[in-house]
C-alpha positions in Angstrom: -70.0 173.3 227.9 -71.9 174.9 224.8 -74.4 172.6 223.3 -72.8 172.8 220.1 -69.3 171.8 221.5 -71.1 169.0 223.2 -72.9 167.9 220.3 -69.2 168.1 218.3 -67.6 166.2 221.2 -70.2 163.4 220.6 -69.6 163.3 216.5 -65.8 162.8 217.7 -66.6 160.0 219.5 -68.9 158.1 217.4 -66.3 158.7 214.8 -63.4 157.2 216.8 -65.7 154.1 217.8 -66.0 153.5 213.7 -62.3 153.7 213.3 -61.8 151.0 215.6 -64.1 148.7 214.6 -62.8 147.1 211.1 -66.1 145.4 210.6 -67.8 148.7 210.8 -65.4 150.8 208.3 -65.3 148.5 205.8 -68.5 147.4 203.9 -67.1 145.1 201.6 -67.8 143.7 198.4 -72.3 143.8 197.9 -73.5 140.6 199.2 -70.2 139.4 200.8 -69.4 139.4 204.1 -65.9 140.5 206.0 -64.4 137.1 207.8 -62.7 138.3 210.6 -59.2 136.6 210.4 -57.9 134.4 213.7 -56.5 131.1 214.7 -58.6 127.5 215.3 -58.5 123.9 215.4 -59.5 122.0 212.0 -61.0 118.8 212.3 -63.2 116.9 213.4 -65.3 117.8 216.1 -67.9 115.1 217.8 -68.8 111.0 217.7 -70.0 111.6 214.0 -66.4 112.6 213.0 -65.0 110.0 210.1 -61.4 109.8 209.3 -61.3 112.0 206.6 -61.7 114.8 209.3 -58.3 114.0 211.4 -56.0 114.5 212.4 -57.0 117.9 213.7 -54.8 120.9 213.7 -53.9 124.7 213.7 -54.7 126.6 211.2 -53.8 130.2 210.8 -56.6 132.3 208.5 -56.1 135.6 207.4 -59.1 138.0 207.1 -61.5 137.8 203.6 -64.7 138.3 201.8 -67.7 135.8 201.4 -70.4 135.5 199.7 -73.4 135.9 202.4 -75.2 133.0 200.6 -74.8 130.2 197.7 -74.3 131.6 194.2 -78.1 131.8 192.8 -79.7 130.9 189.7 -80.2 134.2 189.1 -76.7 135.5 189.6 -75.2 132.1 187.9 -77.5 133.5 184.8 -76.0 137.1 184.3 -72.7 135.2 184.0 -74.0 133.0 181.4 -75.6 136.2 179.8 -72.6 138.1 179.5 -70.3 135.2 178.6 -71.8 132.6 176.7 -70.6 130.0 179.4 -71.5 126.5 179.0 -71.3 124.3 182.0 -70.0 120.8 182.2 -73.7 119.3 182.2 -74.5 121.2 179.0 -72.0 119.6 177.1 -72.1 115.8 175.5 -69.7 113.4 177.3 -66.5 112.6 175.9 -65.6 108.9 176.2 -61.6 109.1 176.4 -62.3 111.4 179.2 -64.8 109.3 181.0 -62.7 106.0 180.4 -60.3 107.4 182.9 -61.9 107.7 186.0 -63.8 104.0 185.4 -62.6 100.5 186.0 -60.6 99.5 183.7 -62.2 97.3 180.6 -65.2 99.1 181.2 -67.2 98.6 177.9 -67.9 101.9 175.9 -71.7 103.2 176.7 -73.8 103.8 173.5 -73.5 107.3 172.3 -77.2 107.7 173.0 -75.7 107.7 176.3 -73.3 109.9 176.4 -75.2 113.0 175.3 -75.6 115.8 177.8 -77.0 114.9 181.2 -76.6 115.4 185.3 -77.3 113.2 188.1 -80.9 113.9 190.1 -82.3 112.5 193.2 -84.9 110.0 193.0 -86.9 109.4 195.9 -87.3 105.6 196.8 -90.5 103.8 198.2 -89.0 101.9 201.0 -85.8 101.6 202.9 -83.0 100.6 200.5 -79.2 99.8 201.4 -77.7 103.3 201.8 -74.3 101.6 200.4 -76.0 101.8 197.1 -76.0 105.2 195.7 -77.5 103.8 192.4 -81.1 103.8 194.4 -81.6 107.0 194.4 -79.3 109.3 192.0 -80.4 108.7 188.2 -78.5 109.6 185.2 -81.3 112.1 183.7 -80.3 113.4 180.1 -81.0 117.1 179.8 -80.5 117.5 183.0 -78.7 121.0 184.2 -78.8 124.6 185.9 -81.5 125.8 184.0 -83.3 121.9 184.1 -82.7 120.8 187.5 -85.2 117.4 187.3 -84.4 117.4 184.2 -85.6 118.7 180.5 -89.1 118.9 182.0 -88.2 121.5 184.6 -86.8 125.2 184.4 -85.8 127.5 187.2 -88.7 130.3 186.3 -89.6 130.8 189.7 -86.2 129.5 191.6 -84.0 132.7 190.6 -83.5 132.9 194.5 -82.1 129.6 194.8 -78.9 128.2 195.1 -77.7 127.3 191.5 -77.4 123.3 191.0 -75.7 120.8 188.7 -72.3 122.9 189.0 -68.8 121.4 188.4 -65.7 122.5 190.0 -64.6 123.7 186.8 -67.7 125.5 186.4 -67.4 127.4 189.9 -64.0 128.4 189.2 -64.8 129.8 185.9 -67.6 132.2 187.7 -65.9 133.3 190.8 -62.7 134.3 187.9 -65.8 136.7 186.2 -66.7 137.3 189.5 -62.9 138.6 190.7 -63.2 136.3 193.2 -61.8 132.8 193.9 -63.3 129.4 195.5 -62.8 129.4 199.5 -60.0 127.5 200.7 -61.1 124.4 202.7 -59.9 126.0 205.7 -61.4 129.2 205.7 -65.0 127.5 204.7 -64.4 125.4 208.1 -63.6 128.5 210.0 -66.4 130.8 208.2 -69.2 128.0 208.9 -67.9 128.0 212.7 -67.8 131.3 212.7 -64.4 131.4 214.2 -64.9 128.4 217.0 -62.8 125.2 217.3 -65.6 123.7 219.1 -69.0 123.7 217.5 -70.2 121.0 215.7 -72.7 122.5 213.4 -73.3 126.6 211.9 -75.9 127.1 214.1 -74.1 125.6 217.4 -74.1 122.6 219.3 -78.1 121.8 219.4 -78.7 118.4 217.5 -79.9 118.5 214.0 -82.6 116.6 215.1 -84.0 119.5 216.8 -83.0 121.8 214.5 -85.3 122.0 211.1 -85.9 125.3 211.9 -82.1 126.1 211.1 -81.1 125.0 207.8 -82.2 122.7 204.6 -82.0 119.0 205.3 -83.4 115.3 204.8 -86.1 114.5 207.9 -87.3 111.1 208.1 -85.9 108.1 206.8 -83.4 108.5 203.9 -83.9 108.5 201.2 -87.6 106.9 201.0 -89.7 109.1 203.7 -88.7 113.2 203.6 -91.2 114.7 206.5 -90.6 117.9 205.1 -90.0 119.8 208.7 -88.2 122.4 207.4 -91.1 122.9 204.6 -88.4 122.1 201.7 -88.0 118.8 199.4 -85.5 120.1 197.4 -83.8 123.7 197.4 -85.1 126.4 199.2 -84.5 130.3 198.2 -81.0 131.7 200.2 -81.4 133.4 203.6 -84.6 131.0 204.1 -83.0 130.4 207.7 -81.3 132.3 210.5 -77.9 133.0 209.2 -75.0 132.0 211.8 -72.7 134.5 213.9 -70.7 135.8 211.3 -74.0 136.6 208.9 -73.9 133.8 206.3 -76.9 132.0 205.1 -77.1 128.3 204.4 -73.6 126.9 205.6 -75.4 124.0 206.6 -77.6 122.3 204.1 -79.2 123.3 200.9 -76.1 122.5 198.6 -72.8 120.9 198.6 -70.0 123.9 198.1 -67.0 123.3 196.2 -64.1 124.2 198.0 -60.4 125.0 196.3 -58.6 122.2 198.2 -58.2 118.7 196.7 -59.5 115.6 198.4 -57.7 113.4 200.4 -59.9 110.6 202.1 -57.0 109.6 204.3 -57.3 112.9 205.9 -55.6 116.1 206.6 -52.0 114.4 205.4 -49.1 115.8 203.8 -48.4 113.9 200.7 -45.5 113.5 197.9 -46.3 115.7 194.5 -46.5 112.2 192.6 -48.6 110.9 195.0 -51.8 113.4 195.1 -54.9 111.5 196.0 -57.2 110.2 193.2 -60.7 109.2 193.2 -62.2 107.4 196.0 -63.3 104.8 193.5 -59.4 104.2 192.6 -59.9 104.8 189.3 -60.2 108.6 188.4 -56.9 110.0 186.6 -57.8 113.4 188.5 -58.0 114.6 191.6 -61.1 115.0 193.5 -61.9 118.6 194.9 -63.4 119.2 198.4 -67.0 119.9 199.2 -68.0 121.7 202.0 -71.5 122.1 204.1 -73.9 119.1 202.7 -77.4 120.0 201.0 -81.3 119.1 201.4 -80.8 115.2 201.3 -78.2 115.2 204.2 -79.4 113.0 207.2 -77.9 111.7 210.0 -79.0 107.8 208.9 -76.5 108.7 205.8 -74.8 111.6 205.4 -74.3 114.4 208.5 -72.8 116.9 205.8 -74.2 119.8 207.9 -71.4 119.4 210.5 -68.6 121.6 210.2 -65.9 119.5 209.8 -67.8 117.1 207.5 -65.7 116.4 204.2 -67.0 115.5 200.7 -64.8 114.6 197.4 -65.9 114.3 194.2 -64.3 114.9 190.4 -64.1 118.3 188.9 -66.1 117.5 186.1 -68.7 116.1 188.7 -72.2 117.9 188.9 -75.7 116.6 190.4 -78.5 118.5 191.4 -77.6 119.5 195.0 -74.0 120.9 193.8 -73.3 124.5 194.3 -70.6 127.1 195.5 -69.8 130.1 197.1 -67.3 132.2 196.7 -64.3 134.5 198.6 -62.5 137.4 197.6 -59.2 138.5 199.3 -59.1 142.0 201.3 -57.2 144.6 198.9 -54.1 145.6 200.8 
């Protein structure tokens, strides 16, 4: 044989092995990743697992896009740029809202109060009663994405950060500019896992206690004593650590994601249209919407959110400073 022919016989080849390989031919969205469709088990997956995570089942997930890593500041900012978007946080509180998703008789605040504002972490001195969540999250007026502390802060030199104080309704109003949508609590599950029914965490099996070099998360005693292992207090830039099997950054840790899904804490149970769980609290006239993956104050004393399976609720007009998203986009047939 010709070197030429052999040299075409090789092109043939190398062609035909990009044919077959789907993750090969097609790129994708920039910055999103193709999630290789499949079948796995939902639900919780070790000792840690609380009953929000069961009962486990099948689920069926059909090939998609994701976003390699959180939505950042600066990406969160060309939306605001070209829109005008105000989030949730920005805007002054409106009482008859509010009233509905407290206990009932609750007294009306002062309107110095409700003025615009997000919750921020507070570290404590000591050891307080992790029941409490009053200890460390503070009502801080001025408080948003572009003043995550507060009005004292700015994100100048965190455009490579996660974006924080985000409301469901602000996520979905992005990933709709975006042409994309929120993930689907099952395909977050299955894109964290990348595809396993079995691992307990993004990374694997290997406890988070040995694993600070792996994602953003509390060490030490929460919330009082952060040892700072992973060399972050609060948010660190995307793609600070090794990204799991199927290339995304930050599954575990950093920030909560929102997720499409509404809450149920009973679980993974089918339920009546006029029976659609409320707030945890028992009071909220909305649904909660899922969150998905914890953020940098998770810790096993508390909060294990960097599981897998590990569930979060909250209301869609909820923001705080570790509250982000992701999002999805579906294949074009």
């Amino acid at each position: 044989m010709s070197l030429a022919a052999t040299m075409l016989l090789a092109l043939v080849i190398v062609a035909c092995k990009k044919t077959n390989n789907p993750r090969a031919e097609e790129t994708g969205p920039a910055g999103m990743v193709l999630i290789p469709g499949g079948s796995y088990t939902m639900g919780g997956r070790s000792e840690q697992a609380d009953r929000d995570e069961f009962p486990r089942h099948q689920e069926e997930i059909s090939s998609f896009y994701m976003d390699a890593t959180e939505v950042t500041n600066a990406q969160f900012k060309k939306f605001v740029d070209a829109t005008g978007y105000v989030t949730v946080a920005e805007k002054d509180i409106d009482w008859e809202e509010l009233r509905r998703q407290v206990p009932p008789g609750t007294p009306k605040p002062p309107d110095s109060v409700l003025v615009a504002g997000s919750l921020v972490f507070k570290q404590t001195t000591t050891a307080v009663n992790l029941n409490d969540y009053s200890q460390w999250w503070s009502w801080t007026i001025g408080a948003n994405w572009q003043h995550p502390e507060g009005p004292d802060s700015n994100i100048d030199n965190r455009m490579s950060h996660p974006v924080v104080h985000i409301a469901w309704t602000d996520a979905k109003a992005y990933a709709e500019w975006a042409g994309k949508r929120l993930p689907t609590e099952a395909e977050w599950e299955w894109a964290a896992a990348s595809g396993s029914s079995d691992v307990v965490y993004p990374w694997g099996n290997e406890p988070a206690a040995n694993s600070a070099s792996k994602a953003n998360f509390w060490q030490g005693g929460f919330p009082y004593e952060n040892l700072l292992e992973d060399g972050f207090f609060a948010t660190s830039p995307v793609k600070s650590f090794p990204p799991n099997k199927f290339g995304l950054y930050d599954m575990a840790g950093n920030v909560w994601e929102w997720c499409e899904d509404i809450y149920h804490n009973r679980g993974y149970v089918e339920m009546p249209e006029d029976q659609l769980p409320q707030s945890r609290n028992g009071f909220a006239a909305t649904a909660e919407r899922v969150m998905r993956g914890g953020s940098f104050l998770c810790n096993d004393s508390y909060c294990s959110g960097y599981r897998v399976s590990r569930r979060m609720g909250s209301s869609t007009d909820s923001g705080h400073n570790h509250a982000g998203f992701r999002c999805v986009k579906d294949i074009s047939k």
